[in-house]
C-alpha positions in Angstrom: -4.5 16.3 5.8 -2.7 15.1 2.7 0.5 14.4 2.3 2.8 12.8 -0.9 6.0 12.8 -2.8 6.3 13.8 -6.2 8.9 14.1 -8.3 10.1 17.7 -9.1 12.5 18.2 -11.5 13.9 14.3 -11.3 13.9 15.1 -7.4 11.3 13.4 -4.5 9.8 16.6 -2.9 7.3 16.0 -0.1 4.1 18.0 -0.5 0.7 18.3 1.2 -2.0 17.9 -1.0 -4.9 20.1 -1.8 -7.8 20.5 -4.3 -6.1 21.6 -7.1 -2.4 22.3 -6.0 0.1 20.7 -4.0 1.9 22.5 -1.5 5.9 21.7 -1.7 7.5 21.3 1.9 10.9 21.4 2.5 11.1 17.9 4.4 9.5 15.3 5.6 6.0 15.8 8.2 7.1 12.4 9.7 10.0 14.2 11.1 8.5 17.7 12.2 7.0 20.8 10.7 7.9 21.4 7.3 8.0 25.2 5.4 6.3 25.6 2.5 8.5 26.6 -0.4 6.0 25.9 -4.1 3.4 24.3 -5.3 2.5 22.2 -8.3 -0.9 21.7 -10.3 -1.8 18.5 -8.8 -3.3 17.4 -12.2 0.2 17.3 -13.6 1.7 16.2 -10.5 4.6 12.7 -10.7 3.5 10.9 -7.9 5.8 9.2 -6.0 4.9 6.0 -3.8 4.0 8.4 -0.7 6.9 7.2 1.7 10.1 5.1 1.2 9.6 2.8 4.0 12.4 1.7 6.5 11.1 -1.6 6.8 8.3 -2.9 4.3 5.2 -5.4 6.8 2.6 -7.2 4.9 -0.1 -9.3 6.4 -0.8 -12.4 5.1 -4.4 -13.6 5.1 -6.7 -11.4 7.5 -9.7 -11.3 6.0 -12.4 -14.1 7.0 -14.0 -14.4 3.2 -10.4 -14.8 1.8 -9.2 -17.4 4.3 -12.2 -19.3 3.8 -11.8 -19.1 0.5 -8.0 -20.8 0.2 -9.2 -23.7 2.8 -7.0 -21.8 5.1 -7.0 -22.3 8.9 -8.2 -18.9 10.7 -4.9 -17.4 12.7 -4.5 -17.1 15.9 -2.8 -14.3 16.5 -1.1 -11.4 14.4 1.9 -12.4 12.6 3.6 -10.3 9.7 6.3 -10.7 6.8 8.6 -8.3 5.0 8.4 -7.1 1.7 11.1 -5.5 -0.6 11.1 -1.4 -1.5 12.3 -1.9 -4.8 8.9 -3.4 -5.5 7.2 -0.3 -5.1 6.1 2.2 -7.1 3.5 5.4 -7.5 0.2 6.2 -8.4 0.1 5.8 -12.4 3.1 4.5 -13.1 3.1 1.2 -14.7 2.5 -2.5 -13.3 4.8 -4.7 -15.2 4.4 -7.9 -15.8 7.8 -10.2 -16.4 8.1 -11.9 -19.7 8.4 -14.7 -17.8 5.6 -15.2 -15.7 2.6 -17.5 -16.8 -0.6 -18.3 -15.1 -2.4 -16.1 -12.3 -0.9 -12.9 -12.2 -3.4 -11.2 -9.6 -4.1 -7.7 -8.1 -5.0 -7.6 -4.0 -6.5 -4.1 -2.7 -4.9 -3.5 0.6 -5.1 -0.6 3.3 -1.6 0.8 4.4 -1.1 2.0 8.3 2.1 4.2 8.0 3.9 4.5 10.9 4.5 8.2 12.5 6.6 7.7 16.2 9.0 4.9 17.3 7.6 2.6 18.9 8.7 -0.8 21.5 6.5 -2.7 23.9 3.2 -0.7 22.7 -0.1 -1.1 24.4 -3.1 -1.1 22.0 -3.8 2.6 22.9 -0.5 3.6 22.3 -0.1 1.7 18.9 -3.3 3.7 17.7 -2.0 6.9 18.5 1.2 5.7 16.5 -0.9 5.8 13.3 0.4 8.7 11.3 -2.1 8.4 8.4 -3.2 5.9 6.2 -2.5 4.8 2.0 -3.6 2.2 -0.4 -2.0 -0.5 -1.5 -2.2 -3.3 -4.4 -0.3 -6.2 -3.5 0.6 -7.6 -7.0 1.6 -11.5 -7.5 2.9 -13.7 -9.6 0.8 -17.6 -8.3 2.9 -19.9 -10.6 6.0 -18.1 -8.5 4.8 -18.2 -5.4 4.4 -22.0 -5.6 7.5 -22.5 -7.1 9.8 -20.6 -4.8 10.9 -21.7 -1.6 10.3 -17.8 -0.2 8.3 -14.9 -2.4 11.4 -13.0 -3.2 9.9 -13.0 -7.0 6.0 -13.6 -6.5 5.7 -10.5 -4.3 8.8 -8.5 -4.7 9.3 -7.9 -8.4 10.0 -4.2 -9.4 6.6 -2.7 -9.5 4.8 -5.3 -8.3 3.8 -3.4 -5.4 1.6 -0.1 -6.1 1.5 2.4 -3.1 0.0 5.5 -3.2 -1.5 8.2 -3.9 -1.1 9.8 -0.6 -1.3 9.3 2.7 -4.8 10.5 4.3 -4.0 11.7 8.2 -7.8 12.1 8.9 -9.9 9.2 8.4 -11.5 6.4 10.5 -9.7 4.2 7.8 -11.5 1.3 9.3 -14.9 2.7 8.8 -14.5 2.4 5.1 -14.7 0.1 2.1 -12.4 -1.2 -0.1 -13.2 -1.2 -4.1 -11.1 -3.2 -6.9 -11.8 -1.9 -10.4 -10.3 -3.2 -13.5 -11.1 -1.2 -16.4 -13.8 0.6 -14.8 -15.5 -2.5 -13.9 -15.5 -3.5 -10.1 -14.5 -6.8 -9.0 -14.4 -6.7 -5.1 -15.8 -4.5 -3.0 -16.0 -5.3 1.3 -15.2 -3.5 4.3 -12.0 -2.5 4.8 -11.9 -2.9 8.7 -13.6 -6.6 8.4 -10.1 -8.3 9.3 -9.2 -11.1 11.9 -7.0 -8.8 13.6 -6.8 -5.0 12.9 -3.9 -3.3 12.5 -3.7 -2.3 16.1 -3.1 -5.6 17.0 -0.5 -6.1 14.7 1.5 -3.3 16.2 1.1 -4.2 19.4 2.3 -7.9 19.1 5.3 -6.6 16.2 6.6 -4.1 19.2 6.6 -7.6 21.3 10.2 -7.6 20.0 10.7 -5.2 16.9 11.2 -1.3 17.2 8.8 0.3 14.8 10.1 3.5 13.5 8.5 6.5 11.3 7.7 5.9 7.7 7.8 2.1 8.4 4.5 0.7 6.5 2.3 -2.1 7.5 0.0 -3.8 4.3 -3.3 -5.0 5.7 -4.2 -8.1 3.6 -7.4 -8.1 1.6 -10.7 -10.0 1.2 -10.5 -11.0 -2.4 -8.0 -10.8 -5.7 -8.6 -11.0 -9.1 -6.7 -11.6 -12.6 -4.7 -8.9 -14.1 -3.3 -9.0 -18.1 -1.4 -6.3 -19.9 -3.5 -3.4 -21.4 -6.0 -3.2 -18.2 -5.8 -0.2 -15.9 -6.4 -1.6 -11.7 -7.5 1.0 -9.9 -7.9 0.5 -5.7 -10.2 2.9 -4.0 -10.6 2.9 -0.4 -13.2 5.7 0.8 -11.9 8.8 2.8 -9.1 7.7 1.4 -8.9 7.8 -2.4 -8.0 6.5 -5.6 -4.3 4.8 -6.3 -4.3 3.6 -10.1 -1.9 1.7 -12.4 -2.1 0.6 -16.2 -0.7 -2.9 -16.4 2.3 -3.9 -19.4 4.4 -6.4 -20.5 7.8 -6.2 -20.2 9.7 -4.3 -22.8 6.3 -3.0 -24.0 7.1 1.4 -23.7 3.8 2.1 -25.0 
């Protein structure tokens, strides 16, 4: 099953996705059973970012090609950070990049766990069966900020800067699959979405060490390679079983 938000009327409306049409529901499936009560053409659908999460987790660097890559040492055990919900946004709405910002401004394809039961001192069986569904992610950053800044409160949280979307996909083997970074059609990374130090299992598990997870809360994955991003492109991140989540990039002030 599929489910998203869309925006009906200027109003965020849960809906479970189909074909064509999206189903409207008249609440959230993270907190029961929801009616149906419309439907929308999904090709003219406003997509939403698919959940507002209570708390925002991103991995760091979990990926054994990537960690090499940045001379990093390999982790030894599952630690996360936060990240802000006013950096998110939905699937085709715009990635905007600050006047301000010069040098590497880089897109990161990331699988989403999203959270569906609360959750304290979970085994690794139980923190699998707390897996609601799963989403895409594209963890937008600003380098020249992130060195300059004693934390990443611009680097990683800047409004948009963090794509989520388009829905969340309740029946996949997400790990099974493999993640694909195109920019303007043409790919730039492509690897296995479940080839990660720790999966995201384990990151449950050792966050419920002394955190209570709750539903809608998100958890970004981390990802194997980035690449350069510039106004006019349009990033798309496709994981399979998944989907497709898409932005076009802009400057800031730039309407068009």
């Amino acid at each position: 099953m599929r489910y998203a938000r869309v925006s009906v009327g200027g109003r965020a409306v849960w809906g479970r996705v189909g074909e064509e049409d999206i189903e409207l529901l008249t609440g959230s499936p993270l907190e029961g059973d929801p009616e149906v009560i419309g439907g929308v053409p999904r090709a003219t659908a406003v997509w939403l970012p698919p959940v507002v999460p209570p708390v925002f987790y991103a991995v760091g660097m979990n990926y054994p090609r990537h960690i090499e890559h940045v001379g990093a040492a390999t982790p030894d055990r599952p630690e996360v950070g936060y990240r802000a919900n006013n950096a998110l946004t939905g699937h085709g709405w715009p990635i905007v990049k600050p006047a301000e910002v010069e040098g590497r401004f880089e897109a990161e394809p990331e699988l989403v766990a999203v959270i569906g039961r609360t959750l304290r001192h979970a085994s690794y069986d139980e923190a699998r069966k707390s897996v609601f569904g799963w989403t895409i992610g594209n963890d937008v950053s600003a380098r020249t900020w992130q060195h300059e800044d004693r934390t990443f409160w611009r680097s990683k949280n800047s409004d948009t800067f963090k794509p989520m979307g388009p829905w969340i996909e309740t029946d996949v083997n997400a790990l099974a699959q493999t993640t694909t970074l195109r920019v303007n059609g043409e790919v730039r990374a492509a690897f296995p979405t479940g080839d990660m130090v720790f999966d995201p299992f384990d990151y449950i598990v050792e966050i419920t060490r002394h955190i209570t997870l709750h539903p809608g809360d998100v958890l970004w994955m981390g990802a194997e390679s980035t690449c350069q991003i510039e106004p006019s492109d349009t990033v798309d991140v496709e994981i399979s079983g998944i989907g497709v989540l898409s932005n076009p990039v802009q400057r800031e002030g730039n309407r068009a």
